[in-house]
One Martini backbone bead per residue (centre of mass of N, CA, C, O) as a GRO file, in nm:
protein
  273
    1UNK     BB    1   1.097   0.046  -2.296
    2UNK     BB    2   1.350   0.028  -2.071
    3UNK     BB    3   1.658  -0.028  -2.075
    4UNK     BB    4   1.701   0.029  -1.788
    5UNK     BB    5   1.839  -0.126  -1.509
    6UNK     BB    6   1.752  -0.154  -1.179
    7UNK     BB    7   1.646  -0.413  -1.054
    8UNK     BB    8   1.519  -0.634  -0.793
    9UNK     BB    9   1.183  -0.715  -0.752
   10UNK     BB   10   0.997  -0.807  -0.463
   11UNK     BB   11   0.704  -0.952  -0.473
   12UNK     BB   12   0.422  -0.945  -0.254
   13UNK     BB   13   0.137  -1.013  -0.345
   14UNK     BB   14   0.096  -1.000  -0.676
   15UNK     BB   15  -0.191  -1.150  -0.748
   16UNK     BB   16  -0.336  -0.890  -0.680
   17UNK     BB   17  -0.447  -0.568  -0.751
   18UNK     BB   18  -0.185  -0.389  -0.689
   19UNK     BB   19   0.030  -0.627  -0.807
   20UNK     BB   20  -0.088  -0.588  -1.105
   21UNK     BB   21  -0.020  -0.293  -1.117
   22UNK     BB   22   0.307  -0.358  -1.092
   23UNK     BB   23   0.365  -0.556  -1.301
   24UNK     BB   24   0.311  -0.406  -1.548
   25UNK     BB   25   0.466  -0.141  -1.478
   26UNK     BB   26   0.767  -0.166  -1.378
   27UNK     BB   27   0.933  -0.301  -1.618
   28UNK     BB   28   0.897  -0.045  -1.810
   29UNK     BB   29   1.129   0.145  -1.579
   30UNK     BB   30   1.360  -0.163  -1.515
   31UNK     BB   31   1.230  -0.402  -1.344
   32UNK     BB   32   1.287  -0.658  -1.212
   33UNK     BB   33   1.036  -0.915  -1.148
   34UNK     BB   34   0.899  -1.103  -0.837
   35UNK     BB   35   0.671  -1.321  -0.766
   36UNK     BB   36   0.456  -1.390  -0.483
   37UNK     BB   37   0.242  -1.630  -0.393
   38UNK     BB   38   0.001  -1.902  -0.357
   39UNK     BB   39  -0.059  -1.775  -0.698
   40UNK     BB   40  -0.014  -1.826  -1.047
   41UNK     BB   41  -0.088  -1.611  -1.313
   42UNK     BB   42  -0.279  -1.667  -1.616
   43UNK     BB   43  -0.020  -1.509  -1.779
   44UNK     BB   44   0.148  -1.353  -1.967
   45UNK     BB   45   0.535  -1.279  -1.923
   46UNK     BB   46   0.800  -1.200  -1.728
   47UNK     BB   47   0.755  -1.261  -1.453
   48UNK     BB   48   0.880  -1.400  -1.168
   49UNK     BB   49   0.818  -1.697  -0.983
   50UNK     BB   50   0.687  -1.777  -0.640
   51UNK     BB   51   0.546  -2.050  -0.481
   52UNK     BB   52   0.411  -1.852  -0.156
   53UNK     BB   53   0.425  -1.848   0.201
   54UNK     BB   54   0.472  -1.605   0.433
   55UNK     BB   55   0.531  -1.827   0.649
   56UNK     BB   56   0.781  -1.999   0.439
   57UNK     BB   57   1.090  -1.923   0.491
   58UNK     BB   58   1.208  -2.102   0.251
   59UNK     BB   59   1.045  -1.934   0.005
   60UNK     BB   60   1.171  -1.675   0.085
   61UNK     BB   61   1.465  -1.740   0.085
   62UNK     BB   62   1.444  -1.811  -0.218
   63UNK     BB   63   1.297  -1.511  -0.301
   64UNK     BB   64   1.532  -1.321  -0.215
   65UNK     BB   65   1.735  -1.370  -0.404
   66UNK     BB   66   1.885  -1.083  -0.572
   67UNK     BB   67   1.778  -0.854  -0.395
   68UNK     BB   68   1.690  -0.497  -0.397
   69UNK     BB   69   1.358  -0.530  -0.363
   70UNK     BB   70   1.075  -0.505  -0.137
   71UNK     BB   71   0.740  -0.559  -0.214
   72UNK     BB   72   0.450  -0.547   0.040
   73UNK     BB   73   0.150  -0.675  -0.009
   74UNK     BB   74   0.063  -0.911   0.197
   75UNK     BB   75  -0.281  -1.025   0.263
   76UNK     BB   76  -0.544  -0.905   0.430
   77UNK     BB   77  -0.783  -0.690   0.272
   78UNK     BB   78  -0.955  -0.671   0.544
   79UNK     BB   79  -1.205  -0.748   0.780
   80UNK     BB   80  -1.128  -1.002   1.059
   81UNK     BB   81  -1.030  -1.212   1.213
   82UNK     BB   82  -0.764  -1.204   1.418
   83UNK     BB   83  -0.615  -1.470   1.399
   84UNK     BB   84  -0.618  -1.465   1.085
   85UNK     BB   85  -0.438  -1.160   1.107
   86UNK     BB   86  -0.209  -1.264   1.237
   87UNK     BB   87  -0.096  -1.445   1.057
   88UNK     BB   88  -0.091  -1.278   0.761
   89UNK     BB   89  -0.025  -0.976   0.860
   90UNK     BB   90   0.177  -0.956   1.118
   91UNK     BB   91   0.361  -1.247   1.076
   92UNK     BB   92   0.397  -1.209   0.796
   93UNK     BB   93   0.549  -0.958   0.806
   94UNK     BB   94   0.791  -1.039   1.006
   95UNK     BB   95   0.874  -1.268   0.770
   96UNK     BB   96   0.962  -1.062   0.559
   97UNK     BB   97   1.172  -0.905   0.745
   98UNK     BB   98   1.350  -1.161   0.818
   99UNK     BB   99   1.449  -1.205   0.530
  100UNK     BB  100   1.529  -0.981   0.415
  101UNK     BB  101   1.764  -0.947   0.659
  102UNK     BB  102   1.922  -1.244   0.595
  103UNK     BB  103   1.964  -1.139   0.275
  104UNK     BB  104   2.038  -0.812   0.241
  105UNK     BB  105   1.795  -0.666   0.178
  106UNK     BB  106   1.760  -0.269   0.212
  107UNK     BB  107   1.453  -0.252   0.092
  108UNK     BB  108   1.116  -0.147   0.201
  109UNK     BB  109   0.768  -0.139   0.054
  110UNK     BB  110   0.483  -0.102   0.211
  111UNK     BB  111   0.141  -0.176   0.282
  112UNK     BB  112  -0.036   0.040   0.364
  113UNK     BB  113  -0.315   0.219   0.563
  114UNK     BB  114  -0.549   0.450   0.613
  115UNK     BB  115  -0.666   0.318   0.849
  116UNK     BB  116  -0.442   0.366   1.041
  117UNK     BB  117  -0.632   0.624   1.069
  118UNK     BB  118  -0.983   0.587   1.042
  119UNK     BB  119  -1.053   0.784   1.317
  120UNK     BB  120  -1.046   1.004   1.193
  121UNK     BB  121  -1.220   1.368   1.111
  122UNK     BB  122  -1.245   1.514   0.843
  123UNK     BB  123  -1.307   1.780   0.947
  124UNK     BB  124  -1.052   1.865   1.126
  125UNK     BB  125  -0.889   1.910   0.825
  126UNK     BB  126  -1.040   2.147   0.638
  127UNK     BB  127  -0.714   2.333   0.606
  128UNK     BB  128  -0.573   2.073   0.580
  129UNK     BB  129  -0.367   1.833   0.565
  130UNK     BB  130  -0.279   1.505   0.608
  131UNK     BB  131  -0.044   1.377   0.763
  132UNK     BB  132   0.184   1.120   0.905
  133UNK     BB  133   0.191   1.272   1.211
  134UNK     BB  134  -0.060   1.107   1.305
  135UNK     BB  135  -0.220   0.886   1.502
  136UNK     BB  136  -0.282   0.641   1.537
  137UNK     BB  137  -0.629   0.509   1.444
  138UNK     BB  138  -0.750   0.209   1.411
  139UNK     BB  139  -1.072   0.074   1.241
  140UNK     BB  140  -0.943  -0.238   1.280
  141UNK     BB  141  -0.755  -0.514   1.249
  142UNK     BB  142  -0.646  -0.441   1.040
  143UNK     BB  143  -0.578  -0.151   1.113
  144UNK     BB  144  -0.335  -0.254   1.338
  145UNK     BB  145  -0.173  -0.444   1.088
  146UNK     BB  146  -0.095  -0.136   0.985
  147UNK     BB  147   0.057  -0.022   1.208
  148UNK     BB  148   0.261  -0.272   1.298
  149UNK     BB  149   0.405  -0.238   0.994
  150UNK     BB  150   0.522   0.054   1.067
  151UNK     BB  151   0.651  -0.025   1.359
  152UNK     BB  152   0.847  -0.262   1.206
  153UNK     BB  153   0.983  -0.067   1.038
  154UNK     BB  154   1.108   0.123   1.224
  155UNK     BB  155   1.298  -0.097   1.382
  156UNK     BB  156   1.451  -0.171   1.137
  157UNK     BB  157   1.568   0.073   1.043
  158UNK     BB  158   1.672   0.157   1.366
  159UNK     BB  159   1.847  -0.185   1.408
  160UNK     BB  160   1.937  -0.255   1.088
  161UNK     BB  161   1.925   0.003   0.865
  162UNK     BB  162   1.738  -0.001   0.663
  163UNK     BB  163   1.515   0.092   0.408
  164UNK     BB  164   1.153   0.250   0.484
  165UNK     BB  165   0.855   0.209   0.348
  166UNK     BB  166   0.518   0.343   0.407
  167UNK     BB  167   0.174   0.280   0.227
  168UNK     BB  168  -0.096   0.484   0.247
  169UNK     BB  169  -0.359   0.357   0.103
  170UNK     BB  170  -0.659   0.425  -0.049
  171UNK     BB  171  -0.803   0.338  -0.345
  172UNK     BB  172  -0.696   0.108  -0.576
  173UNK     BB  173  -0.829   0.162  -0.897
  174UNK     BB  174  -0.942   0.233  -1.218
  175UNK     BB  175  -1.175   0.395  -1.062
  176UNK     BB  176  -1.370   0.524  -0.901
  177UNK     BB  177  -1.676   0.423  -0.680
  178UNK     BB  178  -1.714   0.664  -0.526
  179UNK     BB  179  -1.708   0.980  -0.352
  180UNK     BB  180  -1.460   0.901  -0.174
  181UNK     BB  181  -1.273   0.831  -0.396
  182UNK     BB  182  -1.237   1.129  -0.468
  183UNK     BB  183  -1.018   1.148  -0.213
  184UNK     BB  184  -0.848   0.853  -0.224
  185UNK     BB  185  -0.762   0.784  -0.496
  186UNK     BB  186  -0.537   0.538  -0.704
  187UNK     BB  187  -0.398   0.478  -0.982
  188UNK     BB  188  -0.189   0.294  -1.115
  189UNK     BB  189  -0.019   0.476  -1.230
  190UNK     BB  190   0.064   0.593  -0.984
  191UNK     BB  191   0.133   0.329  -0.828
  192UNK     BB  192   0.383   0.313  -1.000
  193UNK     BB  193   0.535   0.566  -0.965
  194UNK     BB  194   0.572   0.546  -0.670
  195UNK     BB  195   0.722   0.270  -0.618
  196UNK     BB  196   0.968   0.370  -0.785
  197UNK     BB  197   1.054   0.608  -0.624
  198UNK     BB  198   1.098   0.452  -0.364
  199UNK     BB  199   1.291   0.224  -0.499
  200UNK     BB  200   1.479   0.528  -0.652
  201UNK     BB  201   1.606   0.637  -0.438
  202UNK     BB  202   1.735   0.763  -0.235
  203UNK     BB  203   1.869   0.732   0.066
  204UNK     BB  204   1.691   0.634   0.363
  205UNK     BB  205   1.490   0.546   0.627
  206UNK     BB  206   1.212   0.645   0.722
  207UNK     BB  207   0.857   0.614   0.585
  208UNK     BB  208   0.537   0.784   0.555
  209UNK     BB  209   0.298   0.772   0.301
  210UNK     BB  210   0.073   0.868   0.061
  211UNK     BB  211  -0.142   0.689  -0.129
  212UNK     BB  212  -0.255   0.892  -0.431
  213UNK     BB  213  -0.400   1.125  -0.616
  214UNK     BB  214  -0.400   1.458  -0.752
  215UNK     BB  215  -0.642   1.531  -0.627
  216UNK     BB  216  -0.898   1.783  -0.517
  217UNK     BB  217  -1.027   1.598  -0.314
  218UNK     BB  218  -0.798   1.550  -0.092
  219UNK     BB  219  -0.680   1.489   0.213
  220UNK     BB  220  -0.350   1.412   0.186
  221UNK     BB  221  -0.011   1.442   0.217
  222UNK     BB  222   0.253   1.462  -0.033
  223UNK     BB  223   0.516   1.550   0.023
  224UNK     BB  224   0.665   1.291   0.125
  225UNK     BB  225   0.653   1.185  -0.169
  226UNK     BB  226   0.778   1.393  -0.319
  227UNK     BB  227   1.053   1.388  -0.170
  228UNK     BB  228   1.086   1.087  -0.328
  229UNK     BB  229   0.953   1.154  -0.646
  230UNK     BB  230   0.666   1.193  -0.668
  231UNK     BB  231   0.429   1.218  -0.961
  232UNK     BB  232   0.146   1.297  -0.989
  233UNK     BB  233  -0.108   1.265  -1.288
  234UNK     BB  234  -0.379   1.233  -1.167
  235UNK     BB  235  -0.771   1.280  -1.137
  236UNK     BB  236  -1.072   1.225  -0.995
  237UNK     BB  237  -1.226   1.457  -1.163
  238UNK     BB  238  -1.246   1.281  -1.380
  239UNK     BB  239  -1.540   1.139  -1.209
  240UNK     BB  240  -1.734   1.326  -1.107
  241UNK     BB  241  -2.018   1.374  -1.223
  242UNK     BB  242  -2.102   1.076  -1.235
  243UNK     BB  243  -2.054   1.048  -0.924
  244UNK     BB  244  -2.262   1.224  -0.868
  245UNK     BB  245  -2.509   1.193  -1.071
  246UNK     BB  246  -2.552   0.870  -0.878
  247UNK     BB  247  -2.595   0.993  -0.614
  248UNK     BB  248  -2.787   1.049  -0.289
  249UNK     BB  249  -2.714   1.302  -0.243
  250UNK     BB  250  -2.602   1.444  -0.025
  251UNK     BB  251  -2.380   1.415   0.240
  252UNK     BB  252  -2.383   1.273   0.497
  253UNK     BB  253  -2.179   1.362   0.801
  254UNK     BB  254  -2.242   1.122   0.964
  255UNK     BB  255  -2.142   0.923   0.755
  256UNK     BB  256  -1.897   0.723   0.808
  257UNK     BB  257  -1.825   0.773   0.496
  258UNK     BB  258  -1.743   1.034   0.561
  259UNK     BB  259  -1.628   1.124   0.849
  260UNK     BB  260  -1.447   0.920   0.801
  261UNK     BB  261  -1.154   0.791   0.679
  262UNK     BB  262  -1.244   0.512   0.698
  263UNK     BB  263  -1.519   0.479   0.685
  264UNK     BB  264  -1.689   0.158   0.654
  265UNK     BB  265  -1.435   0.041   0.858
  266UNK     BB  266  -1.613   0.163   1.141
  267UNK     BB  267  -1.839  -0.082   1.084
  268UNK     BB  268  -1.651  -0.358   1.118
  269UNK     BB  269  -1.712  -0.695   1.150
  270UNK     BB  270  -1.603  -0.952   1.261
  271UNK     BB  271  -1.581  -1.277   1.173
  272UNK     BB  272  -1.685  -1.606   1.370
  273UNK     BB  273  -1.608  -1.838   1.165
   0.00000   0.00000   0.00000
């Protein structure tokens, strides 16, 4: 455990997959965390809670309170009816920086998403990296509600001075689950790592990085985020073998799930009901 106090996260969305990875591993490298989700998870902890919608200006307000740093999860993470993704994803992030703005808390670090360019096909891409400033192209409305908090945290730091990171995250999970996988994961201890960093950076004003972890077939340009303190340390090539030797042949190049970022994000039809 680190004697070093860094100051206080809030993290929305942390009873969530990536905010369990982000509570686990932040404490231990001194940062108090303060969790805010719809429900407080039924396990031991120093966690701060408080039980709150992101819609919900005042739950927010006081969630704010002594805040250095917040880390925005909250949201669906999958693809949905837009009326939805709008309320959730969209005003819900909309609401979390103008709190955070309210609060006078200086840095806000955003989770976006691959999907925000998730129409790129990787093929283009064979002798280098993909960088940060390809152009949006969104694969679903999830994906579009990732554009748009990327463009509200550029406002913010723009307008109001803020400084803004925002993390297309890939795929963060205990291990890669399919060949996919094996190009665009994020390990926990990595997603730890990333959010430290990006947390205890010098001052910055707009950024946004990818998050992976140091893949030997990454896809995307890792260097914005080593720049500002980033190292990981994992490599899905150790579970390369398991995931080859499970896969149904080579990898059909038009298979949406190979050709584009975004993979089979890019067939999904959002729910009418």
């Amino acid at each position: 455990m680190s004697e070093t106090k860094l100051g206080r996260i809030l993290m929305t969305g942390a009873a969530g997959g990536v905010g369990t990875f982000l509570r686990a591993g932040l404490p231990g490298l001194g940062w108090q965390v303060r969790g805010f989700d719809l429900v407080r998870p039924d396990e031991p902890g120093a966690t701060e809670w408080v039980v709150g919608d992101v819609g919900d200006a005042a739950a927010l307000d006081a969630a704010m309170r002594d805040v250095d740093v917040v880390i925005h999860l909250a949201g669906i993470p999958v693809e949905d009816r837009f009326d939805r993704i709008l309320t959730s994803n969209i005003d819900g992030t909309y609401k979390v920086f103008d709190a955070a703005l309210r609060a006078g808390v200086p840095r806000i670090l955003t989770a976006s998403s691959n999907h925000a360019v998730g129409y790129h096909e990787r093929a283009w891409y064979r002798d280098a990296p993909i960088g940060v400033d390809v152009r949006p192209r969104p694969d679903t409305y999830y994906g579009v509600s990732k554009v748009f908090m990327e463009a509200l945290g550029s406002f913010y730091a723009d307008r109001h001075g803020m400084q803004v990171a925002c993390v297309r995250i890939g795929s963060c999970f205990e291990e890669p689950r399919n060949r996919r996988m094996l190009d665009t994961w994020l390990s926990p201890a990595d997603a730890t790592r990333l959010f430290h960093a990006l947390a205890s950076a010098p001052e910055f004003d707009y950024e946004i990085v990818y998050g992976i972890s140091a893949n030997k077939t990454g896809w995307w340009d890792l260097e914005p985020a080593r720049r500002l303190g980033y190292d990981p340390q994992d490599d899905s090539d150790a579970f390369a073998e398991k995931i080859e030797a499970a896969a149904d042949g080579a990898p059909d190049p038009e298979d949406p799930e190979y050709r584009y970022l975004g993979g089979r994000f890019t067939l999904a039809v959002p729910p009418q009901e």
